[in-house]
Structures are given as C-alpha cells and as structure tokens.
N, C-alpha and C positions, 0 to 999 in steps of 0.2 A: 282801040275801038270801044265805044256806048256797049254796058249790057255784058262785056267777057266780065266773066269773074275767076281771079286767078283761084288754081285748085292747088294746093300745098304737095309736096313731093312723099311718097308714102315712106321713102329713106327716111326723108329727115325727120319725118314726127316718129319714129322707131326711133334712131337713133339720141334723139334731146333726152326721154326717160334712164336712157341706157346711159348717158355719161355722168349722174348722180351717181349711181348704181357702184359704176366703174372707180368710181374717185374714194366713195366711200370707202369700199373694200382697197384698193391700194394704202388710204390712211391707217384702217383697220389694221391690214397685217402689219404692217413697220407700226406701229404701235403697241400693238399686242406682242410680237418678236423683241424690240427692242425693251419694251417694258418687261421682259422676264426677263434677257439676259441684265439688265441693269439689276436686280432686285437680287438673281444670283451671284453677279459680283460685288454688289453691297454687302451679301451676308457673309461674303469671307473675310471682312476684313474687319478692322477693329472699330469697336463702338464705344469701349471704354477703357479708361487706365485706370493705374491707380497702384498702392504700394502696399506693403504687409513688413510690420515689424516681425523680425526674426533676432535669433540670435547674433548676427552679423552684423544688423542693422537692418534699414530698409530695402526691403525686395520687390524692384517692378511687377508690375501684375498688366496682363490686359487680358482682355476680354473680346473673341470675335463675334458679329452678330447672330453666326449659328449658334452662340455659347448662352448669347442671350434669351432669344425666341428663338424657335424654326419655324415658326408662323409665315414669313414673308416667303421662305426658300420654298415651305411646301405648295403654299396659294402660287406662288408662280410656275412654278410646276403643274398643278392644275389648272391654270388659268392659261398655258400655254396648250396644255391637252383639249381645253375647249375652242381652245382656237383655229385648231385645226380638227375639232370636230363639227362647228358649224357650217363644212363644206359637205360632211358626211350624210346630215340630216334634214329634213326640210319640216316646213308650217311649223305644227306645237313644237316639235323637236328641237327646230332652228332654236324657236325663241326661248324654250328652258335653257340652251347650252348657252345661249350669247348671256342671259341673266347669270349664270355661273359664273362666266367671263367676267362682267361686270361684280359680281359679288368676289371675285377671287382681289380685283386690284382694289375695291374699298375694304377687304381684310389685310391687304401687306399695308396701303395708308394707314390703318387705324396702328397697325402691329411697329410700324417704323415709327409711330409717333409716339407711342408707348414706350417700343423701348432706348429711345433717344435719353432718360435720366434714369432708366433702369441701372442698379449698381447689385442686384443682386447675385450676379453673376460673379463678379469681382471680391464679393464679401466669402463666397462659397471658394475660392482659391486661396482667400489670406484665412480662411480657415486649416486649408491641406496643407499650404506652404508652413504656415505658422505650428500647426497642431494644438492648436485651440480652437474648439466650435464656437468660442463666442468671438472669436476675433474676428475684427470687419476691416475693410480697404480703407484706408488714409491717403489722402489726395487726390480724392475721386474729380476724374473728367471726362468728358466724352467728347467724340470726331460727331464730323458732320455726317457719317455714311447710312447713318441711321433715316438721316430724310432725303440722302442720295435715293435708297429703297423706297422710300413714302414717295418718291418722284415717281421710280419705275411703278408703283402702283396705279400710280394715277394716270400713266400710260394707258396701264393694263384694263383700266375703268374707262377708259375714254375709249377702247378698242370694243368693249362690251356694250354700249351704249351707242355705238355705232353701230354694232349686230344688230343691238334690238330695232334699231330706229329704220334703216334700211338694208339688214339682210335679207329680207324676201325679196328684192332686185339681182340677190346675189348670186351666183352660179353654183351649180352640186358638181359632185364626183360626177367621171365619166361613166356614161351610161354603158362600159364596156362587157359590165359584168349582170347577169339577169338577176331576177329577184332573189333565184332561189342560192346567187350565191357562187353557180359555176359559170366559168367563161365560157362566152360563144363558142361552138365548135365550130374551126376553120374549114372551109373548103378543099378536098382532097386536091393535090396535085395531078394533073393526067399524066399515067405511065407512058414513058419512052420507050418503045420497044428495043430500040436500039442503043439504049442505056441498060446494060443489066444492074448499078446499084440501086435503079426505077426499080427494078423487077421485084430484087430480093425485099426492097421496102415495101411494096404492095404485098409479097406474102408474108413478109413480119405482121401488116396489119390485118390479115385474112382477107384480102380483097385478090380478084382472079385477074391476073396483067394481062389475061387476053382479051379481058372485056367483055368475055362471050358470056351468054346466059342458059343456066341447066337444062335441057329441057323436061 
C-alpha cells in the first residue's frame, strides 16, 4: 500500500553495531594469545652459532634468544598482562592499556630485528669456553627464530591496535563484584525445621531458626 513506510526492527539496528564489536575482540584475543606464545617460543630457541678455537680445536657455540635480548620474552609477557587487562578497565584506562598492548608488540618487532645479526652473545661464550677475553665466535650464523619472534610481535601490535580502534564496543569484567571490591551477599536460605543440619546452620550464623522475633 501508498504512504506505509517500513520501520526497521530495533533488534536489528542493535545488533549490526555489535558484530564489529564481537569480530574485533575474537581477532584481538587469538592475536594477542597467539602472539605471546610465539615470541616465548622463539626466545628458547637458537638464534645464533658459531664456534670458539680451544685447545682441542674448534668448539660449537650457540646462542638462545633469551641469551641474546630478553626484550621480546619480557614485552610479551607484558603485552599478554595487558591483554587481559583491557577487559578489567574501561574509557582512559581501556585505551592507555590497549596502547601498551600495542607498544609491547612494536618492542619484540624492533627487539627480534635487532637481534637477528647480533653475535655478541656468542663472542661472550668463546670468551669462557676459550679463556681469552678478546676471543670472539668464528663462523658466525644465525636461525630464522629471530623474525619467527618479530612475527609474534606484530601479532601482539595488531591485537593493540584493535583495542585502541574498537575496544570501547568491547565487553568488561562481570559486574559480579561491587565497587568497593566485596561480592554480593547472597540471599539466606529459609530454615527447615524439619531439617536439623538447617538449624544448627542458622545458629552457626546467629540467626534465630524459629523465625520468631524478641519482643
């Protein structure tokens, strides 16, 4: 019919803002989760070799990426702490933690690209192995684990960048606990009379199982 004008459903214009909202935060977490655990098993593992003349001859040497920086192990570490505190906090708070977030995985990038031809680490072992403080690593090489870590960083950057951009869509802690801190106090049970471990629980709590009141 002339003249109806259709009127849009109140669901569904709730619900269209809310599935940005939803999509973000699902990329966020597996981003931010996966990006730390990458960055922590990158720094176990080796990032460079290399060998140390000794008396014997030459002595393999490696180097893992804790041994190099602990830049990447620590930022993800903190960068995993903010990520699960931008559920904790809301407005300024949100957005200082998600900019951490973001600031932790552009410090494991800068830190894994660094120390991807770092060999200082390696030179400080053909020192101990050798017993010479001027001796350094011969046949220095490095693994690719170093920008495995600069990967999970940029996980970890892309998950903070999403806080900033659309965490305020995003959900808080449950509101189970009040400001100050303590939880709700639940609702007493009604005594059974005909139960006495009813009874004795009501006088454990001071409360009178007959219901009656003093006069």
């Amino acid at each position: 019919m002339e003249g109806v004008t259709a009127v849009p459903h109140s669901r569904t214009e709730a619900a269209a803002p809310a599935r940005p909202g939803r999509r973000s935060l699902a990329v966020a977490l597996l981003c931010g989760a996966l990006g730390a655990a990458v960055v922590l098993l990158a720094s176990r593992q080796p990032w460079a070799q290399g060998t140390a003349t000794v008396a014997g001859g030459a002595f393999p040497l490696t180097a893992k990426g804790s041994e190099v920086t602990g830049v990447p192990a620590a930022l993800a570490v903190v960068g995993l702490a903010a990520l699960v505190a931008v559920f904790a906090v809301r407005r300024a708070g949100r957005f200082l933690v998600a900019a951490l977030l973001a600031l932790s995985g552009a410090g494991v990038v800068a830190a894994g690209v660094l120390g991807a031809n770092d060999g200082s680490a390696l030179d400080d072992k053909a020192a101990q192995a050798s017993g010479n403080t001027a001796a350094t690593a011969a046949a220095l090489s490095h693994t690719g684990w170093p920008y495995v870590a600069a990967a999970g960083g940029a996980l970890l950057l892309l998950a903070g960048l999403l806080a900033l951009r659309h965490g305020h869509r995003w959900p808080t802690m449950s509101g189970r606990y009040e400001r100050s801190g303590a939880p709700r106090a639940r609702a007493a049970r009604p005594v059974d009379p005909d139960r006495p471990e009813d009874l004795w629980k009501a006088l454990d709590r001071g409360e009178d199982p007959t219901g009656t009141e003093p006069a």
